[in-house]
N, C-alpha and C positions, 0 to 999 in steps of 0.2 A: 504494500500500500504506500501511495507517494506521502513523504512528509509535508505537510502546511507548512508553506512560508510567510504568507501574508492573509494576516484574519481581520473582517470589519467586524464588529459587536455593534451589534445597535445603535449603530449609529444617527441620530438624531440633527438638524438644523436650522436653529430659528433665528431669522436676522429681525433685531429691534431694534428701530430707532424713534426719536422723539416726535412725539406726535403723528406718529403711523403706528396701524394696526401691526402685530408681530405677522412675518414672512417666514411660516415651514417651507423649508429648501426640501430639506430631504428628513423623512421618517422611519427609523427604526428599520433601516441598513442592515441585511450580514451576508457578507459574501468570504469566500476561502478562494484562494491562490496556492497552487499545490507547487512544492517544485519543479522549477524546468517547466512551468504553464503557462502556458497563452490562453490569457482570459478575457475576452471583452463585455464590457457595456455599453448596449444600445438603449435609445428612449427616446421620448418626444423632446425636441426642443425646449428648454427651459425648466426640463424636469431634476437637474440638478448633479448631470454627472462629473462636470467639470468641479463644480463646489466640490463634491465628493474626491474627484484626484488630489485638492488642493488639500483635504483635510488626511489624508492619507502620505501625502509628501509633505507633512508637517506643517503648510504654509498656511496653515485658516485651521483653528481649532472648531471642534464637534462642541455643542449644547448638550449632546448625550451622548453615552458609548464609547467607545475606545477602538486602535486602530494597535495591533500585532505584529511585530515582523521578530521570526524565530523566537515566539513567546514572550519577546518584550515590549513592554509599551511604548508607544511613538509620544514621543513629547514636542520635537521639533524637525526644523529639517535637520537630514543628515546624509554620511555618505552612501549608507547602507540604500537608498533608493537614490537612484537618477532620472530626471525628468526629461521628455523632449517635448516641447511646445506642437502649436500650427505654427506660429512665428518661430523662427531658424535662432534667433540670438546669438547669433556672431557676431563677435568683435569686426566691422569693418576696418580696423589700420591693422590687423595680425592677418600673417598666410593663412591658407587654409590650414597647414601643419602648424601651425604654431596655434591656432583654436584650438585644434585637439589635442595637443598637448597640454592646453593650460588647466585642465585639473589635473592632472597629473602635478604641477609644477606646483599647483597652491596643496597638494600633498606630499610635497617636497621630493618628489621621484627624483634620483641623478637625472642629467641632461642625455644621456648616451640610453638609458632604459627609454627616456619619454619619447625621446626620436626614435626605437623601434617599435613602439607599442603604438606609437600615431601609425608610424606605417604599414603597421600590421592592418590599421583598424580600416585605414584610409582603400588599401588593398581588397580586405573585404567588402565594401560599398561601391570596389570600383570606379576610385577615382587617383588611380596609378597616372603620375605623370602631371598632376595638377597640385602639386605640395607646394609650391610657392606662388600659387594664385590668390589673388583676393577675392571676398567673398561678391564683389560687387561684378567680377568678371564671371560668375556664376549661373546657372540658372535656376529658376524654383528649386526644380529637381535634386541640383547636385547640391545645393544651399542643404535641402533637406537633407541628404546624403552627410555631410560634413557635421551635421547639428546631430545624428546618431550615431555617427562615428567619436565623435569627442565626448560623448555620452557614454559609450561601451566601455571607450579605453582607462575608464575612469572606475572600471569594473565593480557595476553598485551589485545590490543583492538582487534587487528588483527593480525592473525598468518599468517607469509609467511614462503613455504616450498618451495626449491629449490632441485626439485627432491631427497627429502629426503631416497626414496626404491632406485637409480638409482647401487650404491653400490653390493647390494643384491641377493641370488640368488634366480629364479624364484620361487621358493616353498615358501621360507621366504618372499618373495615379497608380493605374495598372502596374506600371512599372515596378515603384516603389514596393506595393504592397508582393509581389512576388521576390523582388529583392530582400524585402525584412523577413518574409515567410523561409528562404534559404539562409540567411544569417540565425534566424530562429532555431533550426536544425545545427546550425555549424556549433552553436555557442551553445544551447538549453539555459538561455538565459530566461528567468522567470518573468513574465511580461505581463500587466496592466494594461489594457487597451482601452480608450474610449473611441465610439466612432458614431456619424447618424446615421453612416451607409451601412445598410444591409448587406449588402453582398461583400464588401470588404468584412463585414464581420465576421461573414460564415467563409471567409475564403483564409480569412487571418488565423480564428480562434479554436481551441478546441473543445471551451465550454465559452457560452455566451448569457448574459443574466440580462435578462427583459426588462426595463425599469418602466414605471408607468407617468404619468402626469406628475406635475405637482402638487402635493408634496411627494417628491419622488419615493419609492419603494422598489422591493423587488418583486416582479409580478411572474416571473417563473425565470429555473434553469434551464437551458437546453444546451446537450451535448452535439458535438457535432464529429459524428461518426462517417469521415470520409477518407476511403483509403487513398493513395496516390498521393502523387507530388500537388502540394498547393499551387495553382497557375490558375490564369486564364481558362484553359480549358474545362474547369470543376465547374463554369457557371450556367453548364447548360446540363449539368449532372443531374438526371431525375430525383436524386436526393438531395442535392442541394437546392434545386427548387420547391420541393415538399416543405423543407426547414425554411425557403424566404415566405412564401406563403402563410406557414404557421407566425411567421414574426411580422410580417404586415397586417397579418390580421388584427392583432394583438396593439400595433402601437397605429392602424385605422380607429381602432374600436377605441382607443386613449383620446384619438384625436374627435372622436366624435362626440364623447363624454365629454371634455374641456371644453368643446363648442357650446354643449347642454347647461354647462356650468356658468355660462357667464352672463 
């Protein structure tokens, strides 16, 4: 049985402010991250999955509940998870190598390790030959590329990606998500997905947690049992269409409630 790396508890979110009504973000949370898993969450717009990444990577504390990694409690940020945006957050005046090296450098790696672990990482994403580029000579694509690369090599316990393709256009999309799906196998790094697109989720994940409306919750798990290589070609799979089917129904039927709701 795989061991848990990253546990939610009940996790609760209410934003108060003065002279407004209290805002449930998110209600009574729990989701489990096994090792070496690629776990996403999908939902309706606004239902609070992002809140949720932030309170898991330390940056926004929970109203309720608690957030696990290797049975300790999460207090702040730390190294032990690494975040990758939609926004790329490169330093524009540093090379592309010199981004990815720099957590390493604010963890005081030697200079001789950090230049081979950037180029390792750089290697993997497939952007050999572009080490002394700026981020501004870039495109979407390889931007995103460089902003997961300085992210690995900085080797957290658990990677959370917040709709990191969202940016993107459809073609590079594709790309990307088949790119992180073969780094995903190379490395068994434990991954956190958030995503809106469905079909990136069942193309990415190997469990997927349905969130519903706000106050966001979890409104079911589904596994996603598909054998073969993750590509482009699973999206015309009779079972992976079965599974987008069941998960449109579900965030149709949110979207049709929050209409009744207002």
């Amino acid at each position: 049985m795989a061991e848990c790396k990253l546990k939610v508890e009940h996790i609760t979110k209410v934003f108060e402010e003065k002279n407004k009504a209290p805002l449930t973000a998110l209600k009574d949370i729990c989701i489990e991250v096994d090792q070496s898993d690629f776990v996403v969450l999908v939902g309706p717009s606004g239902c609070g999955k992002s809140t949720l990444l932030n309170i898991i990577a330390g940056l926004e504390k929970a109203t309720r509940g608690q957030v696990l990694v290797d049975g300790k409690p999460v207090k702040g940020p730390g190294a032990d998870r690494g975040m990758v945006f939609q926004g790329y957050s490169l330093f524009p005046w540093l090379t592309v190598q010199k981004n990815v090296e720099f957590g390493l450098k604010m963890q005081k790696v030697g200079t001789k390790e950090r230049e081979e672990t950037a180029r390792k990482y750089l290697s993997m994403v497939g952007l050999e030959g572009f080490e002394n580029a700026l981020p501004k000579q870039l495109s979407g694509g390889m931007k995103q590329r460089v902003a997961i690369a300085r992210t690995l090599a900085a080797n957290p316990e658990v990677l959370l990606m917040d709709e990191p393709f969202g940016a993107l256009d459809a073609q590079t999309r594709v790309v990307m998500q088949e790119l992180l799906a073969g780094i995903s196998r190379k490395t068994r790094n434990t991954i956190l997905f958030i995503t809106h697109d469905i079909d990136e989720a069942i193309l990415l994940g190997n469990r997927i947690y349905v969130m519903s409306r706000r106050p966001g919750t979890v409104r079911k798990e589904i596994r996603v049992d598909l054998s073969g290589e993750r590509n482009h070609n699973m999206l015309v799979d009779p079972h992976f269409l079965e599974i987008k089917k069941e998960i449109m129904d579900m965030l149709w039927q949110e979207s049709q409630d929050a209409a009744m709701d207002r």
